[in-house]
KEKE-3310 file (N, C-alpha, C; in steps of 0.2 Angstrom, whole numbers, plus 5000, padded with zeros to 4 digits):
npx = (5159:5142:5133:5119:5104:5095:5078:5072:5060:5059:5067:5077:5081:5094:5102:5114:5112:5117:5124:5113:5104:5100:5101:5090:5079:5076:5077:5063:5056:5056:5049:5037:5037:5033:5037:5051:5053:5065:5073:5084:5094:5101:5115:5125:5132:5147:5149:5135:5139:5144:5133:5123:5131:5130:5116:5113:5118:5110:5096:5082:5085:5094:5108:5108:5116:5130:5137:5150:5150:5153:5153:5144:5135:5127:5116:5107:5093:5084:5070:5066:5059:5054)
npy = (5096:5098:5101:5097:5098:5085:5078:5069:5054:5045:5035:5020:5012:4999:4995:4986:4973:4961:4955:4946:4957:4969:4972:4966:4972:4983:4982:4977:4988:4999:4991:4995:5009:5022:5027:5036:5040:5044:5035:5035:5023:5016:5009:4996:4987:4982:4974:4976:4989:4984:4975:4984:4991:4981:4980:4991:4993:4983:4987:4998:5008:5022:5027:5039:5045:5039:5036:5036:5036:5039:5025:5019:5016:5026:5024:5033:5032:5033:5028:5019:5016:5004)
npz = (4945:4948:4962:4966:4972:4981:4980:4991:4990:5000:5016:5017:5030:5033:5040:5051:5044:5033:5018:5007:5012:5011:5001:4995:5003:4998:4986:4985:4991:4979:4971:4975:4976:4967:4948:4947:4959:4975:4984:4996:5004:5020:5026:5033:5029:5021:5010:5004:4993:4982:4977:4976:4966:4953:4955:4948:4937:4931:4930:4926:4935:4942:4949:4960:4967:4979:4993:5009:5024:5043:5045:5036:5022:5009:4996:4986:4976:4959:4955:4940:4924:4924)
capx = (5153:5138:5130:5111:5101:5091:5074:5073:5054:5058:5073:5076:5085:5093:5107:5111:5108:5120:5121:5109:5095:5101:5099:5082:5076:5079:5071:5056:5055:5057:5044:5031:5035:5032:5041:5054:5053:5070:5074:5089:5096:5106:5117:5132:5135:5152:5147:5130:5142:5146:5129:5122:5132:5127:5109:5110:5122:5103:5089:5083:5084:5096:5113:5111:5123:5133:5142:5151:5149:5153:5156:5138:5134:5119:5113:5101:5092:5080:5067:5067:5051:5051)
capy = (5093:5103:5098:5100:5095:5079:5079:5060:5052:5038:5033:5015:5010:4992:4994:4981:4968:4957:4954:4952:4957:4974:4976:4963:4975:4989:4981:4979:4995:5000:4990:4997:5017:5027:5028:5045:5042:5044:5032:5034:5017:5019:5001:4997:4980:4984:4972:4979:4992:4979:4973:4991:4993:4978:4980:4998:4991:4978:4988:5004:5012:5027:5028:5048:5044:5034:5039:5032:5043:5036:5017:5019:5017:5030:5025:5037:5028:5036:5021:5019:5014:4995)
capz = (4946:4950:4968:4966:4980:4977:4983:4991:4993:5007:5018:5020:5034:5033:5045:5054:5039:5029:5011:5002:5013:5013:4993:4993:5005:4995:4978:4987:4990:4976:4967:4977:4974:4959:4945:4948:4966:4977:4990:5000:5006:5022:5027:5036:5026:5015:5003:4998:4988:4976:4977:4973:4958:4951:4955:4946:4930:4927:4931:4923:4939:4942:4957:4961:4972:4984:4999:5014:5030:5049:5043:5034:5016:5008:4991:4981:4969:4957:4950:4932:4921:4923)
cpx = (5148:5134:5124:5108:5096:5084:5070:5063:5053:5066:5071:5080:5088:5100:5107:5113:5114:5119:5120:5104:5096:5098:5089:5075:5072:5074:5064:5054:5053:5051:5037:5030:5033:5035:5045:5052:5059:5069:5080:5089:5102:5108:5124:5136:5142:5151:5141:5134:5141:5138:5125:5123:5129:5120:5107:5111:5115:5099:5091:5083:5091:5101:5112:5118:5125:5139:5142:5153:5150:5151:5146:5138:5128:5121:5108:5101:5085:5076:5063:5059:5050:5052)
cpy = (5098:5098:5101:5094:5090:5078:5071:5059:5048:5037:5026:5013:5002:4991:4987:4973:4968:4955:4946:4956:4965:4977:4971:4967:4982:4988:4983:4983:4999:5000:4995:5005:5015:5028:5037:5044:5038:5039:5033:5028:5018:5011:5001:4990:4982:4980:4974:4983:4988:4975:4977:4991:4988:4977:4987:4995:4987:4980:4993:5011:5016:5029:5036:5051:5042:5038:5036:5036:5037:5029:5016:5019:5018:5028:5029:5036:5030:5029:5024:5017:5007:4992)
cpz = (4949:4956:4966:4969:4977:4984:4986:4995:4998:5007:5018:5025:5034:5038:5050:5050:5034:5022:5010:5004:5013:5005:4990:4997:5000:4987:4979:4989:4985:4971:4969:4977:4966:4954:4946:4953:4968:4981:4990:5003:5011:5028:5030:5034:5020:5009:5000:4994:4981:4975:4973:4968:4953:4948:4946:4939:4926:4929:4927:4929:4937:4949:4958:4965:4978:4987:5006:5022:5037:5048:5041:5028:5013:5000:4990:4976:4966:4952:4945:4931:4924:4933)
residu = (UNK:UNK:UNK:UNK:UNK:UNK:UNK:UNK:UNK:UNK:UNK:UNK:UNK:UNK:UNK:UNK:UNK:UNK:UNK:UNK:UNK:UNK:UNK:UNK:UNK:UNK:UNK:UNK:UNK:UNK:UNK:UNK:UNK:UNK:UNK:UNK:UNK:UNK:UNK:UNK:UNK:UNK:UNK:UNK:UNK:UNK:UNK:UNK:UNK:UNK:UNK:UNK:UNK:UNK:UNK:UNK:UNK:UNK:UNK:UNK:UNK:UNK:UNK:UNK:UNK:UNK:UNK:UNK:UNK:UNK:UNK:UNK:UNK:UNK:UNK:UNK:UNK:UNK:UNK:UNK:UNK:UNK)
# end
């Protein structure tokens, strides 16, 4: 797998925050960038995961990728056309 650096346009922070609000956060966010702009999502809820994948499996948005660092979980998600 090739590691190439992803150039992210906003962090979100929802730390702290319980599902769903950690991925409703996140939508709205979402809504309101650019199409092809990065947000990093960075949460300490372990069910957002599965919330995540879901989300990604029914939008046309785009996981760059997921990782779990000091009991944290970073999403990178590139927003889709719609």
């Amino acid at each position: 797998m090739i590691n190439k650096e992803i150039k992210v346009t906003e962090v979100l922070n929802v730390c702290g925050l319980l599902c769903p609000l950690p991925l409703l956060k996140a939508k709205k966010r979402l809504c309101e960038l650019p199409v092809g702009s990065v947000l990093e999502v960075i949460a300490t809820d372990p069910g957002s995961r599965r919330d995540f994948l879901a989300f990604i499996d029914h939008s046309d948005n785009d996981m760059l990728r997921m990782s779990e660092e000091d009991n944290k979980f970073i999403y990178i998600i590139r927003k889709g056309n719609a």
